[in-house]
C-alpha positions in Angstrom: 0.0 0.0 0.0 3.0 2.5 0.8 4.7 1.7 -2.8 1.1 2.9 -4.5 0.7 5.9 -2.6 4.6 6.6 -3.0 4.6 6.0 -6.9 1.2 8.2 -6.7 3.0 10.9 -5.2 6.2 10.7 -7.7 4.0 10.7 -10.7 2.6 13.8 -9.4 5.4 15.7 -9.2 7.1 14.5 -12.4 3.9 15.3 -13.9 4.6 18.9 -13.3 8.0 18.6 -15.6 8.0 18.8 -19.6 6.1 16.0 -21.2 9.7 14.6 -22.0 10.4 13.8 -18.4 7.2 12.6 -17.8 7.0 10.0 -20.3 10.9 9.0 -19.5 9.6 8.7 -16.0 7.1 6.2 -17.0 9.3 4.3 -19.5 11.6 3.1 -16.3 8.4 1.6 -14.5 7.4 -1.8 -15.3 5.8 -2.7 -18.9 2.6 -4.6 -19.2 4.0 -6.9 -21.9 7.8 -7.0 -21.8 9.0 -7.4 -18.4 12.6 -8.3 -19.5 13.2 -4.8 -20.2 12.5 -3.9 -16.7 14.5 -6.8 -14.7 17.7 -5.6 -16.9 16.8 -2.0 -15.5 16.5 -3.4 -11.9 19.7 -5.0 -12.2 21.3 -1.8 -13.9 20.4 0.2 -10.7 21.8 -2.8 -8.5 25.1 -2.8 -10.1 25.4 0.7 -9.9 24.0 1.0 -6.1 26.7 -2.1 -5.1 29.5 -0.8 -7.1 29.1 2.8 -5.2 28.5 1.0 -2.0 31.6 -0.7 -2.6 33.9 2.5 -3.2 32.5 4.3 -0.2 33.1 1.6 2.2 36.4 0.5 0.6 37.9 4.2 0.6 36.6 5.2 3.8 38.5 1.9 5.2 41.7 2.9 3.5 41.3 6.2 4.4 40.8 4.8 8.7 43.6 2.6 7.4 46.0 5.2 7.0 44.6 7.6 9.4 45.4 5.3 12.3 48.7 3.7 11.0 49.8 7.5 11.2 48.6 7.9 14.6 49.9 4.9 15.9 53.1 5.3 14.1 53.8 8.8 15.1 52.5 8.1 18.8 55.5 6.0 19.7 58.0 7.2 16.7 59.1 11.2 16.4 57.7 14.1 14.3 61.2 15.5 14.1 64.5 14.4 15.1 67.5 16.1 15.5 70.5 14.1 15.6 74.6 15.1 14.9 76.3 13.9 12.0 78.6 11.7 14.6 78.0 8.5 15.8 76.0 10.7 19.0 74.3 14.6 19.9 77.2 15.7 22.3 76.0 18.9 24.0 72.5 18.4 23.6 71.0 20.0 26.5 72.1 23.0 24.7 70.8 22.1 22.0 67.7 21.7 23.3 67.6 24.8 24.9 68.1 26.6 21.8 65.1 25.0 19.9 63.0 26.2 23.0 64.1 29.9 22.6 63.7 30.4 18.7 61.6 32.7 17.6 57.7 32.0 18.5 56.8 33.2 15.3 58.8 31.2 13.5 59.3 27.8 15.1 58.6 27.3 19.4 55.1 28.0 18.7 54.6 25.2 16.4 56.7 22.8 18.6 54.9 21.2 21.6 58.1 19.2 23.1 61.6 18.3 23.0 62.9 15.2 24.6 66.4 13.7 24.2 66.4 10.0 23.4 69.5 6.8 23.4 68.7 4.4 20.6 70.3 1.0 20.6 69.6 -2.4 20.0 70.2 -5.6 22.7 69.1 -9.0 23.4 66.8 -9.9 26.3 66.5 -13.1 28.2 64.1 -14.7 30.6 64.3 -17.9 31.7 64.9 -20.1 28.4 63.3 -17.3 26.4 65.3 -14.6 24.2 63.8 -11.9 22.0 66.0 -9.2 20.3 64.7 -5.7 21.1 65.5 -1.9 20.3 66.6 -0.7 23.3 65.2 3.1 24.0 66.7 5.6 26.3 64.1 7.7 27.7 63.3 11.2 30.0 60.6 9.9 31.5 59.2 13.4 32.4 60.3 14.5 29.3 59.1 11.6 27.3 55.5 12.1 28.2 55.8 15.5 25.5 56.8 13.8 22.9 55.3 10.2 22.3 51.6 8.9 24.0 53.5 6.1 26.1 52.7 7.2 29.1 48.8 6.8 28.1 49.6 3.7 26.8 51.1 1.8 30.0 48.9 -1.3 30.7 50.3 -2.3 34.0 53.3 0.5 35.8 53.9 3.8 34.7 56.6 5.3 32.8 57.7 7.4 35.6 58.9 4.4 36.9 62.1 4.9 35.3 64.5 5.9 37.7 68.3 6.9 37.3 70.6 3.8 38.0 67.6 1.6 39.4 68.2 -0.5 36.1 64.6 -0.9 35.6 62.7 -1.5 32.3 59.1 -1.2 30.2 58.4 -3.8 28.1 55.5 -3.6 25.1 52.8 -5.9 25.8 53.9 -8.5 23.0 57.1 -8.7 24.3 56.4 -9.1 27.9 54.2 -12.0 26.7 57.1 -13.7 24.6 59.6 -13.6 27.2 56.9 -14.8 29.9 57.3 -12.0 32.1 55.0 -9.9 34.8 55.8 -6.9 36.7 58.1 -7.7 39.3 60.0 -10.1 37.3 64.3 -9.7 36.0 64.9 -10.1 32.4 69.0 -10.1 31.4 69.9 -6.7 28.4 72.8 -8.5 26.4 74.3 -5.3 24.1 75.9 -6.2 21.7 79.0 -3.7 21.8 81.3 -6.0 24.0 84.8 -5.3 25.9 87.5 -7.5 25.3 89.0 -9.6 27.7 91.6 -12.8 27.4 88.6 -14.7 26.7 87.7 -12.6 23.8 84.5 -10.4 22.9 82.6 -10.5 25.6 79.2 -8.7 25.5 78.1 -6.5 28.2 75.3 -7.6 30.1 72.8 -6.3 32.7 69.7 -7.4 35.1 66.7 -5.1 34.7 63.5 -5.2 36.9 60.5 -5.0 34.7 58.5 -2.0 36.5 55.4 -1.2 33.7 54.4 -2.7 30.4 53.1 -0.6 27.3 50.7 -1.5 24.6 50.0 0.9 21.6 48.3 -1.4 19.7 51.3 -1.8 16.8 52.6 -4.8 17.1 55.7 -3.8 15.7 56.0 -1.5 18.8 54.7 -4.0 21.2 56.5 -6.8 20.5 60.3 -5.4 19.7 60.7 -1.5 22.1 61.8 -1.4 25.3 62.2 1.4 27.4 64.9 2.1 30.0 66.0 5.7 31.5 68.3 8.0 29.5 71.1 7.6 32.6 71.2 3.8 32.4 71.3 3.6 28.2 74.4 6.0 28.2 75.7 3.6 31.1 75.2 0.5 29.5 76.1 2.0 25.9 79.1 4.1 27.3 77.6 6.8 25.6 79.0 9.5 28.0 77.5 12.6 27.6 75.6 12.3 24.3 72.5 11.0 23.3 71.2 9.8 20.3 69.4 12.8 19.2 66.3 15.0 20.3 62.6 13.9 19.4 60.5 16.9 18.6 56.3 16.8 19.0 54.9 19.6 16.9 51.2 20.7 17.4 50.3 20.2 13.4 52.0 16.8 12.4 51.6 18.2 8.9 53.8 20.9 9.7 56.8 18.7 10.1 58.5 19.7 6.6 58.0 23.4 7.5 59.4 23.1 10.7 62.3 21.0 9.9 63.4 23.3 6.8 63.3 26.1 9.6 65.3 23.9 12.5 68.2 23.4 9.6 68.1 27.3 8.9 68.2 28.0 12.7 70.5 24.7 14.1 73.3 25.2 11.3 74.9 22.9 9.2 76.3 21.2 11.8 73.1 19.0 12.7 71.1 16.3 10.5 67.2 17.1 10.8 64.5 14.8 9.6 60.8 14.2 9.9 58.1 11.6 9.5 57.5 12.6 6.1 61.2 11.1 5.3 61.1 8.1 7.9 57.7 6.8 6.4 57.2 8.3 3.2 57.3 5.3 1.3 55.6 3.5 3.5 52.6 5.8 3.4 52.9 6.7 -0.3 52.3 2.8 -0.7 48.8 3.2 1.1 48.3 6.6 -1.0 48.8 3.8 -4.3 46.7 1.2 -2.7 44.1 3.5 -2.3 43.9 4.7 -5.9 44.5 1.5 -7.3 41.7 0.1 -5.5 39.3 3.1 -6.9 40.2 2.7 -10.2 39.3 -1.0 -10.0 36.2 0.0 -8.2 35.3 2.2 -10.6 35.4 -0.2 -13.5 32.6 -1.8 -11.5 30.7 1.3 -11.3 31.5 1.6 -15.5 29.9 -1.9 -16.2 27.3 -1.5 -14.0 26.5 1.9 -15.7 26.9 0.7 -19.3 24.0 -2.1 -18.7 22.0 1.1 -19.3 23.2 0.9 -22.8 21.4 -2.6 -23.0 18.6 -1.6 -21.7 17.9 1.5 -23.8 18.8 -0.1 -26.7 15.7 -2.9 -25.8 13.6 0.2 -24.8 14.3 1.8 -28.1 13.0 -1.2 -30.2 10.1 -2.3 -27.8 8.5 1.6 -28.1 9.0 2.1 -32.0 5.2 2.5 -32.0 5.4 4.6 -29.5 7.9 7.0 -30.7 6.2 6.9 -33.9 3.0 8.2 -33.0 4.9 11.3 -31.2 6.8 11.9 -33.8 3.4 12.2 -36.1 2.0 14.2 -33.2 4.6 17.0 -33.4 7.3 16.0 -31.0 10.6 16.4 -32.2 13.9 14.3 -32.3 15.3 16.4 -29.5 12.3 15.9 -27.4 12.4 11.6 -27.8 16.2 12.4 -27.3 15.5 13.6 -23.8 12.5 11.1 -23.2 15.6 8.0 -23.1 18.1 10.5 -21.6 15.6 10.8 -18.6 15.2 7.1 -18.9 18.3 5.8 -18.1 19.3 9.5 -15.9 16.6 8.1 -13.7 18.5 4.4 -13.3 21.8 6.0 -12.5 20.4 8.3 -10.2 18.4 6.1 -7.9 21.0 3.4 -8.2 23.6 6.1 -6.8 21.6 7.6 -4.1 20.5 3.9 -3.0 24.2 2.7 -3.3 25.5 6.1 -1.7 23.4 6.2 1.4 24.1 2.3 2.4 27.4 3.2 1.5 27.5 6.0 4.1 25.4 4.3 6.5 28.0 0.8 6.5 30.9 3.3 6.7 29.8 4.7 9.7 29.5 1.7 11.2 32.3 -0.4 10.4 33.6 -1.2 13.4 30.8 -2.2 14.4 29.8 -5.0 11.8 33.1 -6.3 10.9 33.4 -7.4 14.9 30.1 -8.7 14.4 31.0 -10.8 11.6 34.1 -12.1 13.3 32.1 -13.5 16.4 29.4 -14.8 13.8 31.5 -16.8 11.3 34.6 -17.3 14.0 36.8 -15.5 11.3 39.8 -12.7 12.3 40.4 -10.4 9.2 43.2 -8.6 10.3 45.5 -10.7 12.7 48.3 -8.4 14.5 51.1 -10.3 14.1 50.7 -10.7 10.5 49.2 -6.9 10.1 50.5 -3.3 11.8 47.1 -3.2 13.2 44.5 -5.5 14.4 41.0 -3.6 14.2 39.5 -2.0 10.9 39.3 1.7 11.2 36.9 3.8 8.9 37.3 7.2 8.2 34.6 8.6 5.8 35.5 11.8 3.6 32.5 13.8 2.3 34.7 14.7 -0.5 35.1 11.0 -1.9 31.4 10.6 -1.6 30.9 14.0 -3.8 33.3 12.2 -6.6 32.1 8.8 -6.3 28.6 10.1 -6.7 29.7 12.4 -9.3 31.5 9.8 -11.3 28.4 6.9 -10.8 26.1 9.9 -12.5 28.1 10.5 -15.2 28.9 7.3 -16.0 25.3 6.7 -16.4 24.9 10.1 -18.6 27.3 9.0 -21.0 25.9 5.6 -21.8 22.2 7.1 -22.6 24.3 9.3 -25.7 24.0 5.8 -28.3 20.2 4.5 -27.2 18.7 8.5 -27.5 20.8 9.1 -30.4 19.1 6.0 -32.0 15.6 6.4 -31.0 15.7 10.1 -32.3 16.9 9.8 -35.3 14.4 7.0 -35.6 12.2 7.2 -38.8 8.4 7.3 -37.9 7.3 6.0 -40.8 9.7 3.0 -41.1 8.6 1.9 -37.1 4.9 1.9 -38.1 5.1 -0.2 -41.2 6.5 -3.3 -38.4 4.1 -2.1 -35.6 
């Protein structure tokens, strides 16, 4: 009963358009005695409505995709680094001090901390287990303005990191390979040894694991451990230098700016980089991904929206009669032009809006199904220690909807051209003698 009030209502209002529109209307509705025509229309508009579901959910994924790789990434990792061209940053307190006091209106403004940092790698053991790590030297005071560890502790805190107390943060992952809790003594091996008469020996060291960490990377959580800057220079015989100085800016995107400034204020005498040139081909391989998989999308979208040639073409030869008898009463080749144009307009539309707005409304709510379809089907898509993250993100853009829906529209424009061409130029005389 709602469909007939509902297609009451519609032709209404399309009754109110040119007599073109009207009649195009009622060409897409069903025909009494060819209802072939119509099922090929009702799968044109399916086609089209699954292929622009499909590029809405699959770009708003890569876009959540990317979005929280970035954050994750740059949550534990740097947004700038400052480092000396020699094996360490000797001096760097006044280093430090010196990116605090440049200009605000050039640089400190944009700059949210600066934290000094040992990098290293070393060998832990517990018990009969061993896991090779990268060994971090931290601030912890100082670390909390510069990375989200401190938010990220699941059991101890970060400040737990005390000057010559030798004690240690594991990630999550790697607290779970090695078997240990809090409370528990895991063995640094570095690898930069001393000699003795016995030969290369490598220094070693007891830690007391005091917090764990879990970002939700497993490349984080399962290879970084943390120690206090005092004990890595120590156990490193790094002296007075550190490894460099990791910078936190308020606009991540930003980081190029503010680096090219740092070299002009720092001097030749220092190495500057950002994110941009840590990751960038790892994100410009999610920027391909992304485009490949639109252009394959799209070619979806293309068939889906060239059916409409098919069914034109049918429409064409089932209504000779039809356009015959306007033709005698005065209408003219442009106006049966726009009668098929409307036609098959009105099959891309609906098939866009319908495939746009469940599109949009799965995007929204993709991490709520795909959990849902894990627990129904026992399935894990993304598994974290094959994948840099273990949940599917979505982030929808309003612009890719605008050129999805843009593209789906004109798609279906282009393949009316042929059909309306044909049934224009379509002799009236020549369809009756059949009919």
């Amino acid at each position: 009963m709602k469909n007939v009030y509902l297609s009451a209502l519609l032709d209404r209002l399309v009754q109110r358009l040119p007599y073109e529109w009207w009649i195009g209307w009622r060409y897409t509705r069903a025909k009494r005695h060819n209802h072939f025509i119509s099922f090929i229309s009702l799968t044109s508009m399916v086609g089209i409505a699954l292929g622009v579901m499909a590029l809405i959910v699959v770009l708003s994924v890569m876009n959540g995709f990317q979005e929280e790789l970035r954050n994750r990434i740059l949550g534990v990792a740097s947004h700038i680094e400052v480092r000396g061209y020699d094996a360490g940053l000797p001096a760097w307190a006044a280093v430090q001090q010196q990116i605090r006091a440049l200009p605000a209106k050039s640089v400190s403004s944009k700059i949210e901390g600066v934290a000094p940092y040992v990098l290293a790698q070393g060998m832990l053991t517990y018990d009969q287990a061993v896991q090779g790590v990268l060994i971090r030297g931290v601030l912890p005071d100082q670390e909390a303005t510069v990375s989200d560890l401190s938010s990220q502790m699941k059991a101890g805190r970060l400040q737990g990191l005390q000057p010559g107390a030798f004690n240690i943060v594991l990630g999550a992952d790697l607290a779970q390979a090695l078997g240990v809790h809090i409370g528990d003594k895991v063995v640094l091996m570095a690898p930069q040894g001393q000699v003795t008469p016995a030969g290369l020996v490598p220094r070693i060291k007891q830690f007391n694991v005091t917090g764990i960490f879990q970002v939700g990377m497993y490349e984080y959580d399962a290879g970084l451990a943390l120690i206090h800057l005092a004990d890595a220079a120590k156990l490193y015989r790094m002296g007075d230098q550190v490894s460099g100085l990791r910078l936190k800016l308020a606009d991540l995107f930003m980081a190029d700016r503010v680096s090219r400034e740092l070299v002009q204020a720092l001097g030749p005498n220092y190495y500057v980089t950002d994110w941009t040139q840590q990751h960038a081909n790892f994100f410009k391989a999610i920027q391909l991904e992304k485009r490949v998989m639109f252009i394959i999308l799209a070619l979806i979208v293309a068939v889906a929206a060239f059916n409409i040639v098919s069914t034109l073409v049918m429409a064409v030869t089932d209504k000779r009669a039809d356009i015959a008898i306007l033709r005698t009463m005065g209408a003219t080749p442009q106006a049966i032009r726009w009668m098929f144009v409307v036609q098959g307009a009105m099959i891309g539309v609906i098939g866009t809006v319908s495939g746009a707005l469940l599109g949009v409304l799965l995007a929204l709510n993709i991490e709520t199904v795909v959990p849902w379809i894990e627990r129904t089907f026992n399935v894990q898509f993304l598994a974290k220690d094959v994948y840099y993250i273990s949940d599917l993100p979505s982030k929808l853009m309003w612009s890719d909807v605008g050129t999805i829906v843009a593209l789906s529209i004109v798609l279906s424009l282009v393949a009316t051209l042929y059909p309306s061409a044909r049934a224009a130029s379509m002799n009236p005389a020549e369809a009756l003698r059949y009919d």
